[in-house]
N, C-alpha and C positions, 0 to 999 in steps of 0.2 A: 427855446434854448435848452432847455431840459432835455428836450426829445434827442435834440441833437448828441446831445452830452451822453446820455444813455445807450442813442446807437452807436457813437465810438467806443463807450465800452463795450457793448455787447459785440463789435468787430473785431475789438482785439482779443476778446476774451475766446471766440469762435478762432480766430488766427493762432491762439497759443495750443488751443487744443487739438485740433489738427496739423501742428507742428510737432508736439508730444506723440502724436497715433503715429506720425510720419516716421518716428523715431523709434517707435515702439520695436523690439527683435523676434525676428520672426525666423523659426528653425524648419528646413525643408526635411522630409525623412523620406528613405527610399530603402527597401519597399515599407510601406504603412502597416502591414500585417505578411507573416510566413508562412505558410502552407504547406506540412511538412508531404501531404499527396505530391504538391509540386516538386519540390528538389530536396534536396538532402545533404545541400550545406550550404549556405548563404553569407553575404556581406552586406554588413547594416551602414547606411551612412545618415550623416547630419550635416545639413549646412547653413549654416548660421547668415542672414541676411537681413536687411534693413536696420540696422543699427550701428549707433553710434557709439556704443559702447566697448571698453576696452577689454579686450581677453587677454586674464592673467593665464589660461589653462584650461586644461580641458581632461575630463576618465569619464566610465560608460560603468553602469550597474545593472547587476542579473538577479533582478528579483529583490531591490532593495541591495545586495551587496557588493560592491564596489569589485570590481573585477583587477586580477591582480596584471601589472604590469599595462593598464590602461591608462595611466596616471601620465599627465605629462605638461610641461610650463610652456609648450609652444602656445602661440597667439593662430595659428591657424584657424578657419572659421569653417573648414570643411575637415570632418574626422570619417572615419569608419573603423568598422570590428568585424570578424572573421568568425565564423562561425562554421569549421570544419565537417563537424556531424552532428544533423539535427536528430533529435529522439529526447525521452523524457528526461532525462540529467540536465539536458539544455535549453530545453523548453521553456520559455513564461515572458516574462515584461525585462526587455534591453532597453536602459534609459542614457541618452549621451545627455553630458550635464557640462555647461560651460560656466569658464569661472567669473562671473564677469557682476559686476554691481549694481543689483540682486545676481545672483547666479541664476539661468534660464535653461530650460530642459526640455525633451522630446521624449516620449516613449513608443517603441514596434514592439509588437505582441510578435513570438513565434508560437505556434502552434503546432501539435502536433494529437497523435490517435493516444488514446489512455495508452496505461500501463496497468494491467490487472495480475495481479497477481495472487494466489491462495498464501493465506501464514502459514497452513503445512497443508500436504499434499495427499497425505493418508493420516487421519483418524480413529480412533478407537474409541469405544463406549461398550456399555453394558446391558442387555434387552429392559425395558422399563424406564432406564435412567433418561439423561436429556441428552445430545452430542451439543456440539456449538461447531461451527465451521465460519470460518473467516477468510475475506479477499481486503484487501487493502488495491491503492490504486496509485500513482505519482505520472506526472507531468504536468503540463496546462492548454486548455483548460483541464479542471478535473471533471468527474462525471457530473453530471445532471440528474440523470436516471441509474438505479441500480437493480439487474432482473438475477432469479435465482430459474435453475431449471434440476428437474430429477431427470437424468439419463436414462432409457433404457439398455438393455442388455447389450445390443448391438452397437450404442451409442448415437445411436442415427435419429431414435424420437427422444423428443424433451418436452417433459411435460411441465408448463410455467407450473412456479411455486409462488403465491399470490396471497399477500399477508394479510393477514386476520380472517379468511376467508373457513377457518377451522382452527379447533383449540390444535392441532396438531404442529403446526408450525409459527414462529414468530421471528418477522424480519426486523432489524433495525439499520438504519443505514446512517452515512455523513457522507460529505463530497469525498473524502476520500481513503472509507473504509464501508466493508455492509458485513453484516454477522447476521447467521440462519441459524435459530434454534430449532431443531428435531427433537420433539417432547415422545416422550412414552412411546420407547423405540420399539418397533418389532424386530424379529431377526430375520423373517421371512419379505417383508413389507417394504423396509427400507434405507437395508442395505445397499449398500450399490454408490453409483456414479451420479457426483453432483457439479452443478454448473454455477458459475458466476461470471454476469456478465455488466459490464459499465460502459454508459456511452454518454460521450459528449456531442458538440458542434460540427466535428471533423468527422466522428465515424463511434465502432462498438471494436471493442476487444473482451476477453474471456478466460479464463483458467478453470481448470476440473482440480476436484477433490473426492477420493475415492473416502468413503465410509464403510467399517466394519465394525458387524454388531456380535457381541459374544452374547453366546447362553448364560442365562443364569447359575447353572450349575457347573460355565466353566471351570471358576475358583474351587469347585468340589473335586473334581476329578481327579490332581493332584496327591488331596490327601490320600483320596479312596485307594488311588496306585501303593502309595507307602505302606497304607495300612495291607494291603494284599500282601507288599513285599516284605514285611513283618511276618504275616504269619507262614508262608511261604520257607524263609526262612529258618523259621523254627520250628518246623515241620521237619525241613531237610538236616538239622541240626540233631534231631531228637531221631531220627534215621539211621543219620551215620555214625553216630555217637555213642549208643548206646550201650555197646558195648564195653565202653571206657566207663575207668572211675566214676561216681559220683562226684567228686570233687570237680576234676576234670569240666564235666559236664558244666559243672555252674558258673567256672570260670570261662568258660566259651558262650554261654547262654547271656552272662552278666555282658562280657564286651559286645555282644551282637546286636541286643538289646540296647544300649550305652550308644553303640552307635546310630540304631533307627530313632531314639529320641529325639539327639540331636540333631535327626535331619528335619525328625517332626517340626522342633521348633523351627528349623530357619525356615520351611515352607508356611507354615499356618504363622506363628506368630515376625516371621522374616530380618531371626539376630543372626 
């Protein structure tokens, strides 16, 4: 009797549960993933199936944020979303999310090739000192890998830059930034054209950053000119003058002077 008793519950308990899976909402997605190699502009759909439950509604989100004018109180159980031009602004995780009790969701990945970009394009530094050069990267995925390379002259060889491999260089990178410090710059050695490159799933993209290295003795130059045009000056002054007053003289000597001061200061001390 017992036995008996225990396989009607266990039938009906097996009965309720596969009546529950039966019900369970199941969202079809098309296409599954984008491929921005393949086309270059896509329509996402969802269609909502096997369930019995009520749809208050239905909007689609990019990346976590609710996409504007996707919102909408129809009951329909098939939606889609348009996606004009794929590239990295557009790239990442489109989720359709229906309103319905629990709310139930699907997510297509679109994909597309990085986006590499240098923070600036041309760099300055000073021989000895350190440079820093920086790429940044946006889309999705983001990179995986991040490589640096030194350009040659014709720009046609590149010789990898391979971190820790010399005090000379240190890479750091994140998925979607890499910074290359050049230590104890020469001016002869390595100046020149640099590469960054980031690859993900899809493929590799790249940006150059031109580096120039000044002499040490640049910042000297400057004065050295003043100081020439100084005496120069008063040379020419002491010439032409000469023949006038004393007075004269120092009053023209006093403004000339007056004025190469002032120029001293805004180059060396820069008021």
């Amino acid at each position: 009797m017992r036995r008996k008793l225990f396989g009607v519950i266990l039938a009906v308990c097996i009965g309720w549960f596969q009546a529950e899976a039966g019900t369970d909402p199941v969202i079809t997605t098309k296409p599954d993933v984008v491929n921005h190699q393949n086309q270059t502009s896509a329509t996402l759909t969802c269609n909502l199936t096997n369930t019995s439950f009520i749809i208050k509604g239905h909007y689609w989100t990019h990346n976590g944020k609710t996409i504007d004018k996707s919102e909408s109180t129809s009951d329909k159980a098939f939606i889609e979303h348009t996606i004009k031009k794929i590239d990295y602004h557009s790239a990442g995780l489109y989720t359709c999310v229906f309103r319905t009790e629990p709310e139930v969701n699907a997510t297509i990945e679109v994909k597309v090739l990085p986006y590499v970009g240098a923070y600036k394009h041309s760099e300055n530094a000073n021989e000895k000192d350190k440079a820093v050069l920086i790429c940044v990267s946006h889309g999705y995925p983001l990179p995986t890998d991040w490589s640096w390379y030194k350009l040659g002259k014709d720009e046609s060889e590149k010789i990898p830059i391979v971190n820790g491999t010399s005090d000379k260089y240190e890479i750091k990178t994140t998925p979607n930034k890499t910074t290359l410090y050049v230590k104890d710059l020469d001016i002869n050695e390595d100046m020149g054209m640099y590469q960054c490159q980031g690859t993900n799933e899809i493929g590799s993209a790249s940006d150059q950053i031109q580096l120039r290295v000044r002499s040490q003795l640049a910042a000297l130059w400057p004065f050295l000119g003043i100081v020439a045009e100084v005496i120069i000056l008063i040379t020419i002054i002491f010439i032409y003058e000469k023949r006038r007053k004393p007075d004269e003289i120092n009053d023209v000597l006093k403004t000339a002077c007056q004025t190469e001061v002032d120029l001293l200061k805004r180059v060396v001390l820069g008021v």
